[in-house]
C-alpha positions in Angstrom: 9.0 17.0 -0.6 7.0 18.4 2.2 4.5 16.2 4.4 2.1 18.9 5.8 -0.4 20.1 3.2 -3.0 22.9 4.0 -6.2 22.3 3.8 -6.9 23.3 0.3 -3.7 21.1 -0.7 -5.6 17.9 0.7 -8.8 18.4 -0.9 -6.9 18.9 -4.7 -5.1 15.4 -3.1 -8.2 13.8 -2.3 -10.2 14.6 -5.6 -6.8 14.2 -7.8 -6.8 10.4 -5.7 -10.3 9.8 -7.0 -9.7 10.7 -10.9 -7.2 8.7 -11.3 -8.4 5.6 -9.4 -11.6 6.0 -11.7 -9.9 7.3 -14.9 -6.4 6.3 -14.9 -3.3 8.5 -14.2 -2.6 9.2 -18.1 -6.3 9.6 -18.9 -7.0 12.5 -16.0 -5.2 16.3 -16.8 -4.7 19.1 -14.4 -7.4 20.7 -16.1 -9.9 17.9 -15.1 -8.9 17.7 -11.2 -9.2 21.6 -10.9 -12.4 21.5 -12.8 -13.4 19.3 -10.3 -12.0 21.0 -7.2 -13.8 24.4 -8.3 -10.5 26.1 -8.7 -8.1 27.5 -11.4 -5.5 25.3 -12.9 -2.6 27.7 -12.2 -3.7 27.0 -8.6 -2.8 23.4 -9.0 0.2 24.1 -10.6 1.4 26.3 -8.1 0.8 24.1 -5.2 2.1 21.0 -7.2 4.0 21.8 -9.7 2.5 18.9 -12.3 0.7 16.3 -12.1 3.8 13.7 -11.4 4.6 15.9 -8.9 0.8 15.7 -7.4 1.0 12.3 -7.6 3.9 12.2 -6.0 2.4 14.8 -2.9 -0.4 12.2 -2.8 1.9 9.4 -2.0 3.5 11.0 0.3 0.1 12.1 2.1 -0.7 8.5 1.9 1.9 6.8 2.9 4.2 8.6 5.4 2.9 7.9 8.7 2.8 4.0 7.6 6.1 4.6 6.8 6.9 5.5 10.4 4.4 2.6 12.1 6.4 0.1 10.1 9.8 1.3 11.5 8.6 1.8 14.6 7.3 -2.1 14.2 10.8 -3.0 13.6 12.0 -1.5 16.8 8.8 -2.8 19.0 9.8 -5.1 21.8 7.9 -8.0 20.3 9.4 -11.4 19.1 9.8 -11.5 15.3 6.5 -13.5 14.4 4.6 -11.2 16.3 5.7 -8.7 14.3 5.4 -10.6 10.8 1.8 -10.5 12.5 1.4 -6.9 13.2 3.2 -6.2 9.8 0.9 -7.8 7.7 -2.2 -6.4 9.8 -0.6 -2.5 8.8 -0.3 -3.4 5.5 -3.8 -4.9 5.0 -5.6 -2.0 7.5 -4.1 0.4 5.4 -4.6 -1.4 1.6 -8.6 -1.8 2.6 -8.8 2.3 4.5 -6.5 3.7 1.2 -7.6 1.5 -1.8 -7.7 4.3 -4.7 -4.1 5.4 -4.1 -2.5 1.5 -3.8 -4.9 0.3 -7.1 -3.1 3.3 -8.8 0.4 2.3 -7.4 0.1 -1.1 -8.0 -2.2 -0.8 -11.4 -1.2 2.1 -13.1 2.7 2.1 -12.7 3.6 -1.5 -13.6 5.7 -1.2 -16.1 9.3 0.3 -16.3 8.4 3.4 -18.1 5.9 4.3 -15.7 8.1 3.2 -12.9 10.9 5.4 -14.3 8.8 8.7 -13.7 7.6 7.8 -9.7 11.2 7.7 -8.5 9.5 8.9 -5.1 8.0 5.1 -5.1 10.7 3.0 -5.4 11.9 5.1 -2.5 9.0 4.4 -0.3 9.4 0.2 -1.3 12.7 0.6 -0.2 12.4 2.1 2.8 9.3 -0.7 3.8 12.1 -3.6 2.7 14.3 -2.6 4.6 12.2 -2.4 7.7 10.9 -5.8 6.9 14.7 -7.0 6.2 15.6 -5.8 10.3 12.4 -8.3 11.5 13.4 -11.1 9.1 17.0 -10.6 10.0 16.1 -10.9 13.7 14.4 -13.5 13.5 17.4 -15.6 11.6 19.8 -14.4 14.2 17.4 -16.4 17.1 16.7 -19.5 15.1 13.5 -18.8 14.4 13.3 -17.8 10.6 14.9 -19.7 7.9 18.5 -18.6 6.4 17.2 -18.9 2.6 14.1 -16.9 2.5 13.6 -14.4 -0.6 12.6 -11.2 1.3 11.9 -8.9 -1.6 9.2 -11.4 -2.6 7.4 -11.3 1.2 6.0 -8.0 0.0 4.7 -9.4 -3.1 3.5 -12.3 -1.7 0.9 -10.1 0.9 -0.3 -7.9 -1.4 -0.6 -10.3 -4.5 -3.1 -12.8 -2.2 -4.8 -9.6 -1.3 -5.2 -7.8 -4.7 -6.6 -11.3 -6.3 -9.2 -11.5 -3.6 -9.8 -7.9 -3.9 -9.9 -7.6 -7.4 -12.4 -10.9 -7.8 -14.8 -9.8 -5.1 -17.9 -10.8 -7.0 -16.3 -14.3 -7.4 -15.3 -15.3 -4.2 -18.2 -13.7 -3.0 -20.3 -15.8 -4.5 -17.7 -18.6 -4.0 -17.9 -18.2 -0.3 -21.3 -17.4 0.5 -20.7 -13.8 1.7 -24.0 -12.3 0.6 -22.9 -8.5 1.5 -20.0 -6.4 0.9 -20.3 -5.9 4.5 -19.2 -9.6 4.8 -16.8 -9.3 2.0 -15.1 -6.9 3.9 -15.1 -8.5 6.8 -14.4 -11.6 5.8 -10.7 -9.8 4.5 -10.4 -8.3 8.1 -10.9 -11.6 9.5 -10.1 -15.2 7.5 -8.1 -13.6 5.0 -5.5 -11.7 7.0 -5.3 -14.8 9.1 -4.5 -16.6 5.9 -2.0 -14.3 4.9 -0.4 -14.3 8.2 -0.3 -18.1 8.1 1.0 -18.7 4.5 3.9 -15.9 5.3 4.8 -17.7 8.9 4.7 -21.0 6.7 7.5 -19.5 4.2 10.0 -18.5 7.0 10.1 -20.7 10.3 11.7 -23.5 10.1 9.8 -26.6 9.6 8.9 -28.6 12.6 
């Protein structure tokens, strides 16, 4: 599937993005996004196709140039905790600037059914996995990471802590005194991706 969308293309993304954060995926129809973009439906059906395949265009509009920052990371002539570092910093810039797509990815299409139909997905976790597979991989080849680490759970592991904080804002807002969601946010940008980056670091060097 093609990466460059025309500008009429984007907006159908963006609203399309919007419905089903708000509505869920099932619970939105064509006839609902082009309602709400002002067009026809046989316009969104002829730049998509359907609305798996829309979903799958805004994934890709999402998600592709992370994609390239993350192999690029992999390739970066940094030493492999600096770029556990600068991994986790991508993933939670891009979770806190993109947060209707990733609540639908990682809300909406849990189960296997659901998985089933977004093929396109699974191809995108892949394709992350194995770039963080080449840094872990480095980093056991100089001594510096452990031999037994779990790598398909490192990804679960960031964005799990994340999407907990996230999802119980009021709580740990009130938990930690962050009277605004200016501080909220913040607070992620600053203590919590330091967290992350400390509780990851803790699962694969070796202990001292």
């Amino acid at each position: 599937m093609k990466t460059d969308f025309n500008e009429k293309q984007i907006q159908i993304l963006l609203i399309a993005e919007t419905l089903f954060a708000e509505n869920g995926f099932e619970r939105t129809s064509i006839r609902t996004i082009a309602k709400a973009a002002e067009i026809n439906v046989a316009m969104v059906s002829y730049y998509f196709g359907s609305k798996e395949k829309l979903l799958e265009a805004l994934i890709l509009y999402r998600t592709s140039d992370l994609k390239i920052q993350i192999e690029n990371l992999s390739h970066e002539e940094l030493d492999p905790i600096e770029k556990i570092d600068k991994l986790i910093e991508l993933y939670i810039n891009r979770i806190r600037c993109n947060k209707g797509i990733y609540r639908i990815l990682h809300f909406e299409f849990s189960s296997e059914e659901e998985e089933d139909k977004l093929k396109i997905l699974n191809q995108l976790r892949d394709r992350n996995l194995k770039s963080l597979e080449t840094i872990i991989h480095e980093g056991q080849q100089k001594g510096i990471f452990r031999k037994d680490i779990i790598i398909p759970l490192i990804s679960p592991t960031i964005l799990g802590t994340f999407f907990h904080f996230s999802m119980n804002k009021p709580y740990f807002k009130k938990l930690l005194a962050l009277e605004t969601d200016e501080a909220f946010e913040n607070y992620i940008q600053t203590k919590l991706k330091t967290h992350i980056q400390q509780t990851i670091k803790a699962l694969l060097i070796y202990e001292s």
